[in-house]
The first five atom37 places (N, CA, C, CB, O) and aatype in JSON, in Angstrom:
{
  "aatype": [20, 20, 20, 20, 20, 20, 20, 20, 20, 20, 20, 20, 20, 20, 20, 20, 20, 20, 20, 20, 20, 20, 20, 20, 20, 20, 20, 20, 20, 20, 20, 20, 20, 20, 20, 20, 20, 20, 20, 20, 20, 20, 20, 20, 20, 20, 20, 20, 20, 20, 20, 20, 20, 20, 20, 20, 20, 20, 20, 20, 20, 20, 20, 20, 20, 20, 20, 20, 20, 20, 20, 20, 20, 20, 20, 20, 20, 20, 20, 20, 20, 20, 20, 20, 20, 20, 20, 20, 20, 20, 20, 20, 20, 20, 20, 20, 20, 20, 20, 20, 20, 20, 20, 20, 20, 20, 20],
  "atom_mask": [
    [1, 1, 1, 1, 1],
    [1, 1, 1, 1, 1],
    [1, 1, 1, 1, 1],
    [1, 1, 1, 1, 1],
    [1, 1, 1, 1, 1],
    [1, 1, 1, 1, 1],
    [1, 1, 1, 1, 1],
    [1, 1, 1, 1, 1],
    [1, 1, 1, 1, 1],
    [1, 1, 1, 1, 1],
    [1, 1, 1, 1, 1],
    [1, 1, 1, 1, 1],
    [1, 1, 1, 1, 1],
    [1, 1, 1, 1, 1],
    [1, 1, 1, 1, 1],
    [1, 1, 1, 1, 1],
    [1, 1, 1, 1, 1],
    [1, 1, 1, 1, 1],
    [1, 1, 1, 1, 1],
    [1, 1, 1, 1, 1],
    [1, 1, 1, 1, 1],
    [1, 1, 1, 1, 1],
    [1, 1, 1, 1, 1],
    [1, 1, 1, 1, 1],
    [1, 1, 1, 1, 1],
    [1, 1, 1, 1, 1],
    [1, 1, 1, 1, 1],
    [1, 1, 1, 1, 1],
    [1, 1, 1, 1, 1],
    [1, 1, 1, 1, 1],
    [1, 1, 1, 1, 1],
    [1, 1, 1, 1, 1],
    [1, 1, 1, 1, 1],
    [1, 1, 1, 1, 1],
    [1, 1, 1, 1, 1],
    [1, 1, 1, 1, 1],
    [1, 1, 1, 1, 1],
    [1, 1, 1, 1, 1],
    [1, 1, 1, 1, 1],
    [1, 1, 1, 1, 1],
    [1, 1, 1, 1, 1],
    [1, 1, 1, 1, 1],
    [1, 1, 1, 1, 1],
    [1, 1, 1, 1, 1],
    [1, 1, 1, 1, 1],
    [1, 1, 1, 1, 1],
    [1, 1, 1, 1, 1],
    [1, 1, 1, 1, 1],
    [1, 1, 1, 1, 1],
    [1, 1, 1, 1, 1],
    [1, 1, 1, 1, 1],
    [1, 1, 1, 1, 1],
    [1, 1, 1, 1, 1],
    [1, 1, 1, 1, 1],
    [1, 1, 1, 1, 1],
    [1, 1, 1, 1, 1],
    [1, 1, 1, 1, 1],
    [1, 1, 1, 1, 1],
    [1, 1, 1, 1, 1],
    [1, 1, 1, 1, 1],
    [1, 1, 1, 1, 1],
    [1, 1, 1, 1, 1],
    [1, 1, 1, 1, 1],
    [1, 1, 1, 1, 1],
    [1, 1, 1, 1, 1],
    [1, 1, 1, 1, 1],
    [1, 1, 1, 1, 1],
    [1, 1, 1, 1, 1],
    [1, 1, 1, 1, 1],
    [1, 1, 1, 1, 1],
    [1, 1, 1, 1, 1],
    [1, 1, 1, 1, 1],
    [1, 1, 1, 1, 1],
    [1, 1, 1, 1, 1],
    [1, 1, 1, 1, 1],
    [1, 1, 1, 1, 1],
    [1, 1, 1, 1, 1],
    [1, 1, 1, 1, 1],
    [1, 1, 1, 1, 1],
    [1, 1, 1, 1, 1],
    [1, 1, 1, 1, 1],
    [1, 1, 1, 1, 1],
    [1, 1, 1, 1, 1],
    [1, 1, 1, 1, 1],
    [1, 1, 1, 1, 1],
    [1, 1, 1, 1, 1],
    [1, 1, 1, 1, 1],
    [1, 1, 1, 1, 1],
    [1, 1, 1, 1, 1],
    [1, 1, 1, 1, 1],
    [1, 1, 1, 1, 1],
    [1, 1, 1, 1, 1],
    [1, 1, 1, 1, 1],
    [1, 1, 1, 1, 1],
    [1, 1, 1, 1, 1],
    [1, 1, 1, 1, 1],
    [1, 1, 1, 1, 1],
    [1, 1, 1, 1, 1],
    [1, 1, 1, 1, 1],
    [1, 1, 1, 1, 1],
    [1, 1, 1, 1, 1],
    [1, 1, 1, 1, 1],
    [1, 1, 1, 1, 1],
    [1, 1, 1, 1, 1],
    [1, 1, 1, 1, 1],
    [1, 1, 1, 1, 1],
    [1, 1, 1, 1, 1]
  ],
  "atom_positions": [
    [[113.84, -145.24, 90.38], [114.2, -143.99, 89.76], [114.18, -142.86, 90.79], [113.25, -143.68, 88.6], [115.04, -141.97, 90.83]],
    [[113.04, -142.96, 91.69], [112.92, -141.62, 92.9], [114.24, -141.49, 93.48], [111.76, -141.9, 94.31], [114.84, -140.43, 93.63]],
    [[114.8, -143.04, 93.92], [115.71, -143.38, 94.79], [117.29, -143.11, 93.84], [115.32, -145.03, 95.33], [118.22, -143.14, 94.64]],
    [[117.62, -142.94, 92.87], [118.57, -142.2, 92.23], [118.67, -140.51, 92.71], [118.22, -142.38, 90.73], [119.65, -139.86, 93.08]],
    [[116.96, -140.02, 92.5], [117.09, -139.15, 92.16], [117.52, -138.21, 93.52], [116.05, -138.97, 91.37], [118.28, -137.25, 93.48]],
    [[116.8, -138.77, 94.8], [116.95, -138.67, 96.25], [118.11, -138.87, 96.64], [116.21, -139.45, 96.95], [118.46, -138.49, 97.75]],
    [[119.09, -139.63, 95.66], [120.63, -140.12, 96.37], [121.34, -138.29, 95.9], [121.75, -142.1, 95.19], [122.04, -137.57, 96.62]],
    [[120.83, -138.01, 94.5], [121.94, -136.77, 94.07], [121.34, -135.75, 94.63], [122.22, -136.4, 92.43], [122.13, -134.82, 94.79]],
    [[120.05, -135.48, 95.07], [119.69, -134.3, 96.02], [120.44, -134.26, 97.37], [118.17, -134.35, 96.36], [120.71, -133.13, 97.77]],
    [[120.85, -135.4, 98.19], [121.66, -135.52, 99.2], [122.76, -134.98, 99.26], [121.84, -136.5, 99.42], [123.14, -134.23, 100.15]],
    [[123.51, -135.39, 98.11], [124.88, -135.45, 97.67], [125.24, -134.23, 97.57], [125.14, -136.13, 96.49], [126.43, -134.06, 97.82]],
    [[124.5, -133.09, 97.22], [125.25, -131.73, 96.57], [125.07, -130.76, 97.69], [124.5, -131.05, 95.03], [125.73, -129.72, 97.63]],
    [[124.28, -130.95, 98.71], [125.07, -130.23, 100.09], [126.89, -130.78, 100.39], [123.96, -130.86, 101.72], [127.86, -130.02, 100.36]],
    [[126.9, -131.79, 100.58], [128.67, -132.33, 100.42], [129.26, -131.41, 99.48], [128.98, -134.04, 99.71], [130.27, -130.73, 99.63]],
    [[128.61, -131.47, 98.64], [129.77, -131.18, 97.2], [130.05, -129.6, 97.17], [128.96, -131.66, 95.39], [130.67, -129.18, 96.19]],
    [[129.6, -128.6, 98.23], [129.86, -127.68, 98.74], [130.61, -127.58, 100.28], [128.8, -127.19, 98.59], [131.0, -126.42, 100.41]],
    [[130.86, -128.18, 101.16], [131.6, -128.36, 101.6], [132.9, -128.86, 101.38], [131.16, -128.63, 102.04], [133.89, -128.66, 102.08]],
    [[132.81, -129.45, 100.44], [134.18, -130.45, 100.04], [135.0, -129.0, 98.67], [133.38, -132.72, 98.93], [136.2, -128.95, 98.44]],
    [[134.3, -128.36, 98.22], [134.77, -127.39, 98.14], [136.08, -126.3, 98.54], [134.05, -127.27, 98.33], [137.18, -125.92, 98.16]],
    [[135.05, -126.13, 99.6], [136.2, -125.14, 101.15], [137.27, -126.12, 101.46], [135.2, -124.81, 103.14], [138.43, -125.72, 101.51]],
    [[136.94, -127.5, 101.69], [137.97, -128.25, 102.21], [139.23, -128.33, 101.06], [137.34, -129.71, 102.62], [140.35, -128.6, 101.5]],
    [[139.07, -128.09, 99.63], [139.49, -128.07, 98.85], [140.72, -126.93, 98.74], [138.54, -128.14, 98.2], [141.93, -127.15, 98.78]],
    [[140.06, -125.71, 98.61], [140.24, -124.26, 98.96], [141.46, -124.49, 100.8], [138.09, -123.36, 99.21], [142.29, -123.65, 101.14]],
    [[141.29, -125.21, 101.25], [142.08, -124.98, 102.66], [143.09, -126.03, 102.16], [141.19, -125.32, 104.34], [144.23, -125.74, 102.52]],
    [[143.02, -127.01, 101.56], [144.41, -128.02, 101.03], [145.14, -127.23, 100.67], [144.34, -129.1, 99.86], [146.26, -126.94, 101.09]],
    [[144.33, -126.63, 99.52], [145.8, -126.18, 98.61], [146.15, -124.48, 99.18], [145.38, -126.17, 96.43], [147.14, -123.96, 98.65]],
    [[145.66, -123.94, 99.85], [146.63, -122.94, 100.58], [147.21, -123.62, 101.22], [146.21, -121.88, 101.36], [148.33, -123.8, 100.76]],
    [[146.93, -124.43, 102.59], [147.73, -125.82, 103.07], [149.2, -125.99, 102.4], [146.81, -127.25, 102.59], [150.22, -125.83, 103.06]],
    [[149.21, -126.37, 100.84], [149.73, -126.89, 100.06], [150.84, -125.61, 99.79], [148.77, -127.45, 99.05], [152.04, -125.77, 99.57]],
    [[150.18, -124.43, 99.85], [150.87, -123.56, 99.06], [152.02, -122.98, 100.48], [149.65, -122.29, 98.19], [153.14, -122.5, 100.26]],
    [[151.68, -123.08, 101.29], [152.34, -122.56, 102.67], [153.77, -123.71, 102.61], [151.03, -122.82, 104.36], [154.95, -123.45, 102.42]],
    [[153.25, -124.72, 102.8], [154.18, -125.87, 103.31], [155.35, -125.34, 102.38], [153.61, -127.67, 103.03], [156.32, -124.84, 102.96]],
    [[155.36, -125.42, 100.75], [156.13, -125.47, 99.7], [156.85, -124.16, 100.18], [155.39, -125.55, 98.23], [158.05, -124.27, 100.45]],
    [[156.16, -122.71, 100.34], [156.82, -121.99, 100.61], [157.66, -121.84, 101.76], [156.29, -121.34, 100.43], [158.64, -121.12, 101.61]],
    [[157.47, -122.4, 102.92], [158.49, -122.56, 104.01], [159.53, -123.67, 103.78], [157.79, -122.84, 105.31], [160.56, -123.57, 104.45]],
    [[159.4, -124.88, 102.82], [160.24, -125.88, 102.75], [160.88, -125.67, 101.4], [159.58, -127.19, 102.96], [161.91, -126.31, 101.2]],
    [[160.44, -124.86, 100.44], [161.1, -124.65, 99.02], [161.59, -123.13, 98.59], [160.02, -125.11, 97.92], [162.72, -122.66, 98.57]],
    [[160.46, -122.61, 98.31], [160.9, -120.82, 98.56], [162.03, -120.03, 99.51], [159.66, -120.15, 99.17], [163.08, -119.43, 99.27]],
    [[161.41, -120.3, 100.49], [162.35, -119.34, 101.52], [163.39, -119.98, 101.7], [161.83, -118.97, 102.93], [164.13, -119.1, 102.15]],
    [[164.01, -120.96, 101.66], [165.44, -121.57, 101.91], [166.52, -120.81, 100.43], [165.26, -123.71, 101.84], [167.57, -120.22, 100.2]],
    [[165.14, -121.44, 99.72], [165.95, -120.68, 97.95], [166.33, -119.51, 98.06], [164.96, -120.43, 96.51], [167.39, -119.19, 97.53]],
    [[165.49, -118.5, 98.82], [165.83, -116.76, 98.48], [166.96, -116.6, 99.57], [164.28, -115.41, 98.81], [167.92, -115.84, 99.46]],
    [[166.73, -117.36, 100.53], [167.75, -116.81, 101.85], [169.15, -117.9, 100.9], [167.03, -117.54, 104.21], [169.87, -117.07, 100.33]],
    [[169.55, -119.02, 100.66], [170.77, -119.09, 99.94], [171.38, -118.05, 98.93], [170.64, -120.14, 99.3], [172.48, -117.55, 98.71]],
    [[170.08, -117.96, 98.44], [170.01, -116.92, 96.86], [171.1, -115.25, 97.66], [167.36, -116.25, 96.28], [172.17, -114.78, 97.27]],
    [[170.2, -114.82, 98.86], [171.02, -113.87, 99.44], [172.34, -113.68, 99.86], [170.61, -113.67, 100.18], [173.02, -112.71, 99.54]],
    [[172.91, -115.07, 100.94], [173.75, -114.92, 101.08], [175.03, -115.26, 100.1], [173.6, -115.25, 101.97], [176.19, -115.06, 100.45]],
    [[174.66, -115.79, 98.85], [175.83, -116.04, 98.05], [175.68, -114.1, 97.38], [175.57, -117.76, 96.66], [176.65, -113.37, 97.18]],
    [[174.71, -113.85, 97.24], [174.92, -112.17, 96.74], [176.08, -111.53, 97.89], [173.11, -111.09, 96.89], [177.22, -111.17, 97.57]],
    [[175.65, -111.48, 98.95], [176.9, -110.95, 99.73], [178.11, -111.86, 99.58], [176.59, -110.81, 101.28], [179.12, -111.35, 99.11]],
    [[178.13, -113.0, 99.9], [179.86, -113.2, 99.39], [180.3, -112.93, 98.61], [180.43, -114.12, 99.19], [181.53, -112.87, 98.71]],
    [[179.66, -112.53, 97.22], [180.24, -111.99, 95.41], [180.49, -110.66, 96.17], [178.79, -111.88, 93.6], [181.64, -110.3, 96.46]],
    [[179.28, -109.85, 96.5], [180.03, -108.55, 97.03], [181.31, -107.98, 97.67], [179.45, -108.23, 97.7], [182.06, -107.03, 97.45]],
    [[181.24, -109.17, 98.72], [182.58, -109.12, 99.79], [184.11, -109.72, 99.15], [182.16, -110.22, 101.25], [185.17, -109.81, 99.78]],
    [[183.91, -110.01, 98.0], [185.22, -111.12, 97.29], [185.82, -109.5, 97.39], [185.04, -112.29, 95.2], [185.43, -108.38, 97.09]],
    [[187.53, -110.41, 98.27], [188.44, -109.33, 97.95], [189.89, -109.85, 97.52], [188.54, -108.38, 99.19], [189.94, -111.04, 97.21]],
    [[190.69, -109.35, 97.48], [192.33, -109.54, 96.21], [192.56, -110.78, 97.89], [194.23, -107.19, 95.76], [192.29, -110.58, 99.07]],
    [[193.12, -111.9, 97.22], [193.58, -112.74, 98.22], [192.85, -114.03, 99.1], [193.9, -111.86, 99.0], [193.17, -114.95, 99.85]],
    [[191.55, -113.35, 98.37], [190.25, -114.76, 98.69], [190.83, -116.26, 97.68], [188.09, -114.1, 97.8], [191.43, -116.35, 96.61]],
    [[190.28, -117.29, 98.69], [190.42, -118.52, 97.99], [189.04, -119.3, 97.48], [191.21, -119.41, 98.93], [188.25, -119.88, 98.22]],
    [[188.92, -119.14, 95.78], [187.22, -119.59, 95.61], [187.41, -120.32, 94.68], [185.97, -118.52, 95.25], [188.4, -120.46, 93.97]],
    [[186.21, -120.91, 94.67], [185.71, -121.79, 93.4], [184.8, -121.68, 92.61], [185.44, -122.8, 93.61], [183.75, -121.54, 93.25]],
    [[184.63, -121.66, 91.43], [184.23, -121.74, 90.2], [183.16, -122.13, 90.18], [184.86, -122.33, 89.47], [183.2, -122.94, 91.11]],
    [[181.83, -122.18, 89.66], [181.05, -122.42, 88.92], [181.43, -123.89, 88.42], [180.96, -121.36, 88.06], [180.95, -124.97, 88.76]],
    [[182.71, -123.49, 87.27], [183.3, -124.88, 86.62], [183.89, -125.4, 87.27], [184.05, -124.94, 85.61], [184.81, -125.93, 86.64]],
    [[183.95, -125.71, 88.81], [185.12, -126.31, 89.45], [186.25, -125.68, 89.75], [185.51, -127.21, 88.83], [186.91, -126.26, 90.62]],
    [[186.79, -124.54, 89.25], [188.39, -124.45, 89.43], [188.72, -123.3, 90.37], [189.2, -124.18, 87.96], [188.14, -122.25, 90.63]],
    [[189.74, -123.83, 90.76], [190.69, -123.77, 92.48], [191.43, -122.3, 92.27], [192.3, -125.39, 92.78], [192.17, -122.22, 91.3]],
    [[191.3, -121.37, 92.96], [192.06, -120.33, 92.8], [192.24, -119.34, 93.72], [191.74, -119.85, 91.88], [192.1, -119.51, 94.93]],
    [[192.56, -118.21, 93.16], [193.09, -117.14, 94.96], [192.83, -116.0, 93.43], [195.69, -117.35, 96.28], [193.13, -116.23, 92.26]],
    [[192.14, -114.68, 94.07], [191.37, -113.96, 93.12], [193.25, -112.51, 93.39], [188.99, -113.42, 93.88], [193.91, -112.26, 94.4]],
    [[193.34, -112.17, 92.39], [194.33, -111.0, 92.43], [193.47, -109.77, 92.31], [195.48, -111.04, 91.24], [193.63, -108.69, 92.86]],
    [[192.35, -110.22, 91.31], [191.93, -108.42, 90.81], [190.32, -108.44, 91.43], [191.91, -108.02, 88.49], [189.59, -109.44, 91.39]],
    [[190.04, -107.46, 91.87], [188.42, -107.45, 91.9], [188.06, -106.48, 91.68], [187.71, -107.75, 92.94], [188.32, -105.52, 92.4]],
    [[186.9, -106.34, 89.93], [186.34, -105.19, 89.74], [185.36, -105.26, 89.85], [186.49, -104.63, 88.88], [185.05, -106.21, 90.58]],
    [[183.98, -104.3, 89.21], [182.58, -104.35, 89.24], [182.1, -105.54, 89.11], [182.03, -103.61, 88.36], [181.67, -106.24, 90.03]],
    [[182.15, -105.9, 87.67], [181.19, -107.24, 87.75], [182.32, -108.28, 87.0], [179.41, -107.08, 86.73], [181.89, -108.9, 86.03]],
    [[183.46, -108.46, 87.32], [184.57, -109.46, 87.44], [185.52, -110.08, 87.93], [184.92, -109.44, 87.08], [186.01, -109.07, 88.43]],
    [[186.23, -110.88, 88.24], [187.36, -111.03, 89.07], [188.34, -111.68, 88.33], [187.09, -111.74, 90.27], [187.92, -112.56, 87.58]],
    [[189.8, -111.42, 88.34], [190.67, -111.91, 87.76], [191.28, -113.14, 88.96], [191.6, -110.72, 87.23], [191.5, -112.92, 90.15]],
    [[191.45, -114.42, 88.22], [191.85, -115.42, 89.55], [193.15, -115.87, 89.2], [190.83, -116.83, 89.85], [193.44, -115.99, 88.01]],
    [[194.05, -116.18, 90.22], [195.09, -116.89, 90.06], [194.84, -118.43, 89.8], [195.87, -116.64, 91.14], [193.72, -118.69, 90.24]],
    [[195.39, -119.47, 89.31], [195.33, -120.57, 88.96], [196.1, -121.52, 89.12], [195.16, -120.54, 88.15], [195.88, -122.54, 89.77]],
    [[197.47, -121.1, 88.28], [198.65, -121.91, 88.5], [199.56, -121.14, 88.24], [198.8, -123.07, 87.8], [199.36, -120.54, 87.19]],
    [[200.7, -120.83, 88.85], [201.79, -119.89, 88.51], [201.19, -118.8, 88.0], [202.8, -120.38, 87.56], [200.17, -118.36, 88.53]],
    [[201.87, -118.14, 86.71], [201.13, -117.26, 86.11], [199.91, -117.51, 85.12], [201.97, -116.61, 85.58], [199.81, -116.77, 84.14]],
    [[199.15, -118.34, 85.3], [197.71, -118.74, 84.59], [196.85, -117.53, 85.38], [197.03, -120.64, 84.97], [196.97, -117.6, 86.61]],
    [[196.42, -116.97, 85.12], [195.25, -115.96, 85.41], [193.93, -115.99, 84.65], [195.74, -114.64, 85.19], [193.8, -115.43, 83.56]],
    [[193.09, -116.56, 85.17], [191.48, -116.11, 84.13], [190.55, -115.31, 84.61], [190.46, -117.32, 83.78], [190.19, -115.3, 85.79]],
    [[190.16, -114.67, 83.82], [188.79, -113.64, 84.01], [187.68, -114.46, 84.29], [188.34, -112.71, 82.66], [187.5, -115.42, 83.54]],
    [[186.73, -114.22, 85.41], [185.42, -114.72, 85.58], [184.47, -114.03, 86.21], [185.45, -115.78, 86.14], [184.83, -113.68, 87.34]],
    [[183.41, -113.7, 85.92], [182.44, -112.9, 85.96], [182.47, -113.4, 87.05], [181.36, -112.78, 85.12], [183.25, -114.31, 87.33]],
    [[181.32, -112.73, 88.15], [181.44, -112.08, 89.42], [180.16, -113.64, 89.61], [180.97, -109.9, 89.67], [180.35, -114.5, 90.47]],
    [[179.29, -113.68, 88.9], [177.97, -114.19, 89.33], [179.27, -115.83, 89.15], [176.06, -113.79, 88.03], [178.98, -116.72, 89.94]],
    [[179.98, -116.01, 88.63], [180.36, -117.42, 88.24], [181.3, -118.11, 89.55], [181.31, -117.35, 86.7], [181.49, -119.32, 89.41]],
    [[181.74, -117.64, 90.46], [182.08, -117.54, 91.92], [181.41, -118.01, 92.6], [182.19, -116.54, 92.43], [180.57, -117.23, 93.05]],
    [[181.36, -119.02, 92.96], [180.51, -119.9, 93.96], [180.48, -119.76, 95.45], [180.9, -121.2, 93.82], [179.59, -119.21, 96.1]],
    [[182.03, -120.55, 96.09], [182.19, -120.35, 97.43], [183.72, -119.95, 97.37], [181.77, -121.64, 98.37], [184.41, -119.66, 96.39]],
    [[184.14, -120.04, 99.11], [184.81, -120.01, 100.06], [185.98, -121.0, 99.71], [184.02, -120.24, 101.2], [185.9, -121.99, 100.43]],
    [[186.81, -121.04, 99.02], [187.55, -122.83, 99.65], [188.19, -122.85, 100.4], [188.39, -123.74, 98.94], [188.48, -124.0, 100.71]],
    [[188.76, -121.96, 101.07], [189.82, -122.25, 102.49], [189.25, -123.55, 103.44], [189.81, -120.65, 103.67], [189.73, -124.61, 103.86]],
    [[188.35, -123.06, 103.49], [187.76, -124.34, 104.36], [187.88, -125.8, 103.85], [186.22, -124.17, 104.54], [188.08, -126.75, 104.61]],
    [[187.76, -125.91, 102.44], [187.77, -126.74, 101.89], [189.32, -127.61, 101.37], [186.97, -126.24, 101.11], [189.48, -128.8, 101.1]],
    [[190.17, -126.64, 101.39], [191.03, -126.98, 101.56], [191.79, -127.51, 103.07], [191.36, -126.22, 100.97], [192.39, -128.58, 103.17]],
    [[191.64, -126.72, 103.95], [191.66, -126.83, 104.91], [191.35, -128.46, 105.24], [190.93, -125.83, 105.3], [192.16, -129.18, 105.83]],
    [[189.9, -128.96, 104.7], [189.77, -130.38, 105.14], [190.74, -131.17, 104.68], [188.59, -130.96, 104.78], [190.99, -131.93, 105.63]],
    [[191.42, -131.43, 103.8], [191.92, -132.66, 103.21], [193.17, -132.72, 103.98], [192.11, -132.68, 101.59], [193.96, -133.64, 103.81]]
  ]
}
């Protein structure tokens, strides 16, 4: 029974150290995520804000939903796109994804 009791008197100096070590993982933990998850997110997050800004009459973009177009109108928070002949649709500014010249360009 002494010898139980002598094992958990030992033990709880550790169990304060292992603590701190605890406390240094998970900032550890919290750093890594933010240089490999966070900051990539906000810096994409940014530069698609400036391309919506910069969309001007004659850009070639794509959709949100996929679709292929060359923008005629650009107002505040919309853009009118060309499509096919005279097909024209309205699409909010945030629904503008990328660039496709390039993308066209590949094929």
């Amino acid at each position: 029974m002494n010898f139980l009791l002598l094992d958990a008197a030992e033990a709880q100096p550790q169990a304060g150290m292992g603590g701190s070590m605890t406390w240094i993982m998970l900032i550890a933990i919290f750093v890594v995520m933010y240089f490999f998850m966070i900051r990539p997110q906000q810096k994409r997050q940014k530069e698609l804000r400036k391309f919506r800004e910069s969309l001007q009459k004659g850009d070639k973009v794509v959709t949100v939903g996929g679709i292929y177009g060359t923008i005629s109108e650009v107002k505040d928070s919309y853009v009118l796109i060309d499509v096919d002949g005279n097909v024209r649709i309205r699409f909010d500014k945030s629904s503008v994804l990328k660039d496709s010249t390039d993308l066209i360009q590949a094929k």
